[in-house]
C-alpha positions as CSV (number, residue, x, y, z in Angstrom):
1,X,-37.9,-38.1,10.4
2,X,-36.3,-40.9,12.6
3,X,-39.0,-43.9,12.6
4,X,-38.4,-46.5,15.4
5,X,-39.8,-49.9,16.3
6,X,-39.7,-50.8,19.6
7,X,-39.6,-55.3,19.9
8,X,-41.7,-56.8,22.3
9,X,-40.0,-59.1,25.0
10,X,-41.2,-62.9,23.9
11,X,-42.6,-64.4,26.7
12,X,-42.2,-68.7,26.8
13,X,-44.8,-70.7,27.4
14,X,-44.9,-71.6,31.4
15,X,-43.4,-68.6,32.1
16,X,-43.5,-64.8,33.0
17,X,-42.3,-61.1,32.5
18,X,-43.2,-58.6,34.9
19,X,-41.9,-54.9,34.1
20,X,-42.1,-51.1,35.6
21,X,-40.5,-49.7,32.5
22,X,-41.1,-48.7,29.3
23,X,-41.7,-51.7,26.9
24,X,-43.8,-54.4,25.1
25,X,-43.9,-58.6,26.0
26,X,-45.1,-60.7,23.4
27,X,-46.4,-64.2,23.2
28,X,-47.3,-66.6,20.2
29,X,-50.2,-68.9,21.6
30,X,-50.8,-72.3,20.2
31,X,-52.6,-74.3,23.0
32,X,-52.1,-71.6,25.3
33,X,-54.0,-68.9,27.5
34,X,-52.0,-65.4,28.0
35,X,-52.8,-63.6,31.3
36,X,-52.1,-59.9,31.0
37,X,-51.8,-57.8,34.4
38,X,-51.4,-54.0,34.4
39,X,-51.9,-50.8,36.4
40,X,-52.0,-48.1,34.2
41,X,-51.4,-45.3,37.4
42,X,-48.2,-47.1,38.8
43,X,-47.6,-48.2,34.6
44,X,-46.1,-51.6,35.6
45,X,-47.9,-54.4,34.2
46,X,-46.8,-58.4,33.5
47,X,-47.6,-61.4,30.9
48,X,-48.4,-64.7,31.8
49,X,-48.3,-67.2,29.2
50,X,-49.3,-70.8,30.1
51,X,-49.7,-73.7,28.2
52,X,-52.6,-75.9,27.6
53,X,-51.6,-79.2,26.8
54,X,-54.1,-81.9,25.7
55,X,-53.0,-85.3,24.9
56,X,-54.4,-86.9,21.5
57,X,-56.7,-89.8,23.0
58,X,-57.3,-88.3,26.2
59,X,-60.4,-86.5,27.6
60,X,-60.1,-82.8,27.0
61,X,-60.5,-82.9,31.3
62,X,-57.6,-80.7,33.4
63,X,-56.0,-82.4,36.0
64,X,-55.7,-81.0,39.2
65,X,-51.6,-80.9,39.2
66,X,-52.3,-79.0,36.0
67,X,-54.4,-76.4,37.4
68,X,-51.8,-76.4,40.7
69,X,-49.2,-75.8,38.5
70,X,-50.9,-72.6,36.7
71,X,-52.2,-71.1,39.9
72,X,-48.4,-71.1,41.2
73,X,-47.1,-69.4,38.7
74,X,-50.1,-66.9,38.5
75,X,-49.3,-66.7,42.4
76,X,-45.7,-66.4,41.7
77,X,-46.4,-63.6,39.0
78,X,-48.6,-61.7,41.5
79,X,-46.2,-61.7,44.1
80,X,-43.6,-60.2,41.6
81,X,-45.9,-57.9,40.2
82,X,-46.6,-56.5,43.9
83,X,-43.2,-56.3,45.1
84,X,-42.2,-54.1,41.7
85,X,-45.0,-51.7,42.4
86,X,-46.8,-52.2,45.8
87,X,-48.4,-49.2,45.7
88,X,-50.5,-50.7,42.6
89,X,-54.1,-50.4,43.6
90,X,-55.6,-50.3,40.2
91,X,-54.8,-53.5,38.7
92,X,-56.8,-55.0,35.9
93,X,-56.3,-58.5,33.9
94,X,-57.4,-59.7,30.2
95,X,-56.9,-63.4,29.6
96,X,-56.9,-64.4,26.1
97,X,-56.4,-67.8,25.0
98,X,-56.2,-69.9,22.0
99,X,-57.3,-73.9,21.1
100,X,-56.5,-75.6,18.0
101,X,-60.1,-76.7,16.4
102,X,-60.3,-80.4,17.1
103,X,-60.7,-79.3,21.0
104,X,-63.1,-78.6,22.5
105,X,-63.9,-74.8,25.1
106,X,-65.0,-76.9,28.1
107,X,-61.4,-77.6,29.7
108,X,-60.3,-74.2,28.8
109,X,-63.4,-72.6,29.8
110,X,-62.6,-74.3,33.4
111,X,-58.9,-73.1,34.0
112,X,-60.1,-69.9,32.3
113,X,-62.8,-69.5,35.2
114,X,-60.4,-70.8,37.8
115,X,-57.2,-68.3,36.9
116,X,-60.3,-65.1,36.8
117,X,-61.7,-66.3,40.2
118,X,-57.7,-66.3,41.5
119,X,-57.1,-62.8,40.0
120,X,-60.5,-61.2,41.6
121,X,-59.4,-62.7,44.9
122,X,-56.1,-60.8,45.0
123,X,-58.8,-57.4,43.7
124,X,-57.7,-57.2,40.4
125,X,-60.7,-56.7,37.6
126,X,-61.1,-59.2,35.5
127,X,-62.4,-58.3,31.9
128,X,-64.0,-61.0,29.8
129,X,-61.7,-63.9,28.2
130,X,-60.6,-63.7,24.5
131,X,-60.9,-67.4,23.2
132,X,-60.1,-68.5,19.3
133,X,-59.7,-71.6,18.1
134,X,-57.8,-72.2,14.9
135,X,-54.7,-70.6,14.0
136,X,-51.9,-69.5,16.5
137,X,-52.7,-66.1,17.7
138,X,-49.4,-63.6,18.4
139,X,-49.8,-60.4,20.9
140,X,-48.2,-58.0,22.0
141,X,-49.3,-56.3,25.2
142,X,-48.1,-52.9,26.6
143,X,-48.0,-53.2,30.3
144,X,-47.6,-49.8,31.1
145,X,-50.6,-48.0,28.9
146,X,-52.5,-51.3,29.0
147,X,-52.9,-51.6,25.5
148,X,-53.0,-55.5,24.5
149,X,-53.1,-56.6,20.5
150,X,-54.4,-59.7,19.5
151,X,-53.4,-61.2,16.3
């Protein structure tokens, strides 16, 4: 018996993967939200990994050319995403995100709130956001089946 382990693609912070094939995308979150996209019928799916950056000293706040930044890329990854598989009608996101301990949810709660209102407006479902604090959290997400991991 021939045993084989498929790697997942490592997606970098502030950036994205969209696919249509077979395969996994993988992200190791430290201060970071991942923004998983998939249609399971059309089995094309993509990973959006984006940083969240707060200074030492400063107020836990986002700035407004944060958030423009992470909704362009999000807009950018959607466009992708739609011109790989426009016939994708059954799109559905999970967001998962990770803080390390000494911050507080209320910034992350914001931009979480903000990219789920962005991905309902282009009809995708939105399930609820996966939030940790503490250590680093790795996944691996199938695009295709849908399937996300959280470690």
């Amino acid at each position: 018996m021939t045993t084989v382990t498929v790697t997942a693609r490592t997606v970098q912070p502030d950036s994205f993967e969209v696919v249509a094939i077979e395969g996994l995308l993988g992200a190791s979150l430290s201060s970071a939200i991942a923004v998983c996209i998939h249609d399971a019928v059309e089995e094309v799916g993509a990973l959006l990994h984006l940083r969240f950056v707060v200074r030492p000293g400063h107020n836990a706040d986002v700035t407004d050319t944060t958030l423009a930044m992470e909704l362009l890329l999000l807009d950018r990854c959607m466009l992708r995403l739609r011109e790989l598989a426009p016939a994708a009608r059954n799109l559905r996101a999970r967001l998962v995100a990770h803080l390390p301990a000494s911050i507080p949810h209320t910034a992350c709660d914001a931009v979480l709130d903000l990219i789920g209102q962005f991905l309902r407006d282009q009809r995708v479902e939105v399930g609820a956001p996966d939030l940790s604090q503490g250590a680093p959290r790795q996944i691996t997400f199938d695009p295709g089946m849908g399937s996300l991991t959280v470690g």
